[in-house]
NUKERO-909883 format. One line per field, with one value per residue (C-alpha): residue number from 1; residue in one letter; x, y, z. Coordinates in Angstrom, 3 decimals, always signed. Example, Ala and Ser with C-alpha at 12.3 -4.5 7.8 and 13.67 -1.06 7.14 Angstrom:
# NUKERO-909883
resi	1 2;
resn	A S;
xx	+12.300 +13.670;
yy	-4.500 -1.060;
zz	+7.800 +7.140;
This chain:
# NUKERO-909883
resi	1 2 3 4 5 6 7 8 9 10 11 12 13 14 15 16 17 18 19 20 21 22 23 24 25 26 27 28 29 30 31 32 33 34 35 36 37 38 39 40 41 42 43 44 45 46 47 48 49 50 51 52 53 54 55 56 57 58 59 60 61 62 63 64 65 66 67 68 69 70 71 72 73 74 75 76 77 78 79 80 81 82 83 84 85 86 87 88 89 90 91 92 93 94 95 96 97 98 99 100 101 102 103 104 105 106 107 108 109 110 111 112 113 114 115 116 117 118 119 120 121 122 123 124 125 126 127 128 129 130 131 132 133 134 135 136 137 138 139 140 141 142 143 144 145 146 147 148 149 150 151 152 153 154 155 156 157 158 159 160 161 162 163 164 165 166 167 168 169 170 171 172 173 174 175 176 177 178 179 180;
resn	X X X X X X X X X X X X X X X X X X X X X X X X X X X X X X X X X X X X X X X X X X X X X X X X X X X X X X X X X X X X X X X X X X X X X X X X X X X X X X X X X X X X X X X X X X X X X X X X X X X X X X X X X X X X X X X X X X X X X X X X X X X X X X X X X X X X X X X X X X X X X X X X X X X X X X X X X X X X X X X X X X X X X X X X X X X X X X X X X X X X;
xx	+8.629 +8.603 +10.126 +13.882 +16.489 +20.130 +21.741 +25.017 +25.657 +29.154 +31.552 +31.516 +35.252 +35.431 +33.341 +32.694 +28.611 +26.962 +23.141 +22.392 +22.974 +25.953 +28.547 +30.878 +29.597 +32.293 +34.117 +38.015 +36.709 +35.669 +32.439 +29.702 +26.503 +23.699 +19.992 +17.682 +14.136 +11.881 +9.393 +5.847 +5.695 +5.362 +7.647 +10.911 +9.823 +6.916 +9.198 +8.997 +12.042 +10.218 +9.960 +13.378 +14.486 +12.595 +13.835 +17.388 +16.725 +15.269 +17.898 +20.991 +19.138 +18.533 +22.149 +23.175 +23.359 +25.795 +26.654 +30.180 +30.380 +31.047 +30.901 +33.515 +34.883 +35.186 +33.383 +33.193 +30.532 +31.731 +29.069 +29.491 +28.845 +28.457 +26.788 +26.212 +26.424 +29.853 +27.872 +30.035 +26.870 +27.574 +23.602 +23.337 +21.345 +18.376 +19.269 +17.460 +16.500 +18.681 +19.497 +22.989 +24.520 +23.811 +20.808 +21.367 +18.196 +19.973 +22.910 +21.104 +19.469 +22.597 +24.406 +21.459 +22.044 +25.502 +25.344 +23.105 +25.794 +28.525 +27.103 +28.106 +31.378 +31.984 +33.444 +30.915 +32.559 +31.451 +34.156 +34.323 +36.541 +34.257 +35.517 +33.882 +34.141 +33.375 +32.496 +29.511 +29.011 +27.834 +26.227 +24.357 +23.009 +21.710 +24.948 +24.713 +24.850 +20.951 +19.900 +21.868 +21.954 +24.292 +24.449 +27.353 +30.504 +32.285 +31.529 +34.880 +35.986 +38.807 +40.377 +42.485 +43.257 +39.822 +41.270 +41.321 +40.933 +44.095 +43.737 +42.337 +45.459 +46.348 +44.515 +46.807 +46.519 +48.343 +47.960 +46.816 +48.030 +45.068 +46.010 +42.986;
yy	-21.719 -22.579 -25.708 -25.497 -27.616 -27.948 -27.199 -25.390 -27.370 -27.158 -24.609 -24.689 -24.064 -20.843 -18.984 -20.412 -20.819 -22.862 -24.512 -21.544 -19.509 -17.767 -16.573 -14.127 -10.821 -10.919 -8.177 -8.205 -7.041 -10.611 -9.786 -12.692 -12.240 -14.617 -15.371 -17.505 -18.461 -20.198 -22.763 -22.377 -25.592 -25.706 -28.861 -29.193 -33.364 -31.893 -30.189 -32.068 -32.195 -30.446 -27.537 -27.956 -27.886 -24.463 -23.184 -23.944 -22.639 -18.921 -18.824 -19.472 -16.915 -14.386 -14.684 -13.784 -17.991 -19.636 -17.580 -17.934 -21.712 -22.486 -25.317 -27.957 -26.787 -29.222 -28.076 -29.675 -29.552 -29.980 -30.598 -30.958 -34.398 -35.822 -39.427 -39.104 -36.592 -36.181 -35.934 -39.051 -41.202 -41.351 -40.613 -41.707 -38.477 -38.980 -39.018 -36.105 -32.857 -33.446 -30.127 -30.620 -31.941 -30.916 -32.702 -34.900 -33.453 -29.702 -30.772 -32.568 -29.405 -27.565 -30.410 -30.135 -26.070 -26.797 -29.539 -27.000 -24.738 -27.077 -29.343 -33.597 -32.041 -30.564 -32.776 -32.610 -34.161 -34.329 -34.263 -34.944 -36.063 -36.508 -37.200 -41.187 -42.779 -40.853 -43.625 -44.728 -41.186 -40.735 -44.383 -43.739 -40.096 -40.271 -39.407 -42.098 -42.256 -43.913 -40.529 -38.345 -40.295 -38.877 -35.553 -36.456 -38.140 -38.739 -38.934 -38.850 -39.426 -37.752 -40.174 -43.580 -44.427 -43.845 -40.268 -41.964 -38.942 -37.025 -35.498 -32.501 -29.630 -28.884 -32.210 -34.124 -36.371 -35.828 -37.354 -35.303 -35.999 -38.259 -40.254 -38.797;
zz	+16.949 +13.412 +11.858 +10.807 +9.885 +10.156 +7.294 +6.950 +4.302 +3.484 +1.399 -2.058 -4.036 -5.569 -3.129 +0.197 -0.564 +2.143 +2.413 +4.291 +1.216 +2.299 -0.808 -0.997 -2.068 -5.127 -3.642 -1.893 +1.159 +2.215 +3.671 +3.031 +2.192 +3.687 +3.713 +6.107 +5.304 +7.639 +6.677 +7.438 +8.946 +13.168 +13.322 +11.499 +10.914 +8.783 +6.677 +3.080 +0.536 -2.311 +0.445 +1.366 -2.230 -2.486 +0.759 -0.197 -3.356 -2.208 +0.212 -2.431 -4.399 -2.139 -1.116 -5.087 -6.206 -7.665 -10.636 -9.675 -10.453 -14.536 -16.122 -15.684 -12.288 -9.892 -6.630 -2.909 -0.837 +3.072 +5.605 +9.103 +9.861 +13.424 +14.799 +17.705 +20.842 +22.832 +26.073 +27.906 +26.734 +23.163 +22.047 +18.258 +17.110 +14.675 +10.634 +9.640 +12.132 +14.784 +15.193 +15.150 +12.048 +8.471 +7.515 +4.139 +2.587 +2.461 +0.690 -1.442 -2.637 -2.699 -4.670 -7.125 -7.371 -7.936 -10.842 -12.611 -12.686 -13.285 -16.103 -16.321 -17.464 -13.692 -10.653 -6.989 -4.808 -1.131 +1.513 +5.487 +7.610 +11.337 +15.151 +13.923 +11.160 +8.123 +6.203 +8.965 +9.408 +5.583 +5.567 +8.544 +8.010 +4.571 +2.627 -0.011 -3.878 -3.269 -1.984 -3.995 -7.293 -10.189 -8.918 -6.412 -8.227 -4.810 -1.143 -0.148 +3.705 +4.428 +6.820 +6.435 +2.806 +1.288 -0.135 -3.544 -5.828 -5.992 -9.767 -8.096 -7.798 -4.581 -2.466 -0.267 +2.554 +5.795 +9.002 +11.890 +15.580 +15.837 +12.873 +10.692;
């Protein structure tokens, strides 16, 4: 087959877009609209990020973009973030086209769809709260301010005390029965 990547990329406030491209159609029937493109490449690892960028791009597009998103909001991108497999061996899986997490590279073309629309005045925060620590987790598969530069304000693990940012209505902390 054709290379692909991982790349659910996360929900976006105010309309539930992902990496994939999915967004709500806009009407009250809930029903999302969503788009998939496939690269031309034959291996996923081939893939480069000014493809990805485009890919990401067509798909948002094609999905009817981020038009919902204005200036000044504060938006949070959630992807699914995982280390390593659950298999009773504890496999660290690769950084980037794993297959199984969302690859860094996606959301960073999302978050760069999504500052366009929200301006320096707008808040992107990225949030996760993994099975590991979310902290390694975004350390150790690409989710840094080196790789996302200004575009992210916040990678924010939603675990522990590192919840720092509470000026955002409606964000609070609790402690689940595993203590995250």
């Amino acid at each position: 087959g054709k290379g692909g990547l991982t790349g659910s990329g996360g929900g976006a406030t105010g309309g539930g877009a992902s990496g994939s491209g999915g967004t709500t159609s806009g009407d009250s029937s809930g029903t999302y609209v969503v788009a998939m493109l496939q690269s031309t490449q034959t291996q996923a690892t081939d893939i480069t990020q000014d493809e990805i960028r485009s890919l990401v791009t067509d798909a948002v597009t094609q999905a009817g973009g981020f038009g919902f998103l204005k200036s000044g909001q504060t938006v949070v991108v959630k992807p699914n973030l995982l280390v390593s497999t659950s298999d009773g061996r504890s496999t660290l899986l690769p950084v980037t086209v794993n297959g199984v997490t969302a690859d860094w590279r996606v959301a960073k073309a999302v978050t760069e769809l999504v500052r366009a629309q929200i301006g320096s005045s707008g808040k992107l925060l990225i949030m996760e709260g993994s099975t590991e620590s979310t902290t390694q987790a975004f350390s150790r598969l690409g989710y840094t301010a080196a790789n996302f530069g200004s575009d992210v304000d916040e990678f924010i693990a939603l675990e522990g005390t590192s919840c720092s940012d509470r000026s955002t209505n409606g964000l609070v902390q609790k402690a689940a029965s595993g203590g995250k």
